[in-house]
C-alpha positions in Angstrom: -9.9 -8.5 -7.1 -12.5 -5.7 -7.2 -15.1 -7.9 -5.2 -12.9 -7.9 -2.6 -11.8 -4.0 -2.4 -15.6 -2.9 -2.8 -16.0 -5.4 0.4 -13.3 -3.5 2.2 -14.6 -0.6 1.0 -18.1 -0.8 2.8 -15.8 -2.6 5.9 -12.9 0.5 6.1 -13.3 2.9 3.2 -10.3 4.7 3.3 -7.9 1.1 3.1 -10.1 0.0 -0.2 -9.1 3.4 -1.7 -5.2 2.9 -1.0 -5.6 -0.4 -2.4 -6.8 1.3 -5.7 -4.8 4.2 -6.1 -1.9 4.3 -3.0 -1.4 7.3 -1.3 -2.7 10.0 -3.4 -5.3 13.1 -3.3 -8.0 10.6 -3.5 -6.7 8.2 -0.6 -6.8 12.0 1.8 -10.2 13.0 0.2 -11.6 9.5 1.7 -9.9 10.1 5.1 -11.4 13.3 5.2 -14.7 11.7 3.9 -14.8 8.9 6.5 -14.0 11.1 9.4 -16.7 13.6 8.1 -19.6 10.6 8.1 -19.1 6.9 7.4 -21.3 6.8 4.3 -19.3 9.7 2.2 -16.5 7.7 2.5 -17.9 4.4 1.4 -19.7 5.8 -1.6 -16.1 7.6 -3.1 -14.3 4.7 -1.9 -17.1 2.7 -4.3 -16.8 5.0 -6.8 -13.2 5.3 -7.1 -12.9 1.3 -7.1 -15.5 1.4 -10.1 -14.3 4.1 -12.0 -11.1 2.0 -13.0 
């Protein structure tokens, strides 16, 4: 199942994160992220899929 949120991840970071975690801090921090620049958001949205 990781496979496939790390491939929505790089595809739409911020709906790999709520798959992880749900609406949380960490589901806004990659909203701001993505808006910001579209590689911030991949990389946290990689790294909070890993860090489970």
């Amino acid at each position: 199942m990781d496979i496939i949120r790390i491939l929505l991840s790089i595809l739409l970071p911020p709906l790999g994160v709520f798959l992880q975690v749900g609406l949380g801090t960490h589901f806004w921090i990659n909203i701001i992220l993505t808006i910001l620049g579209y590689f911030p958001g991949v990389i946290h949205a990689i790294y909070i899929i890993a860090k489970k």
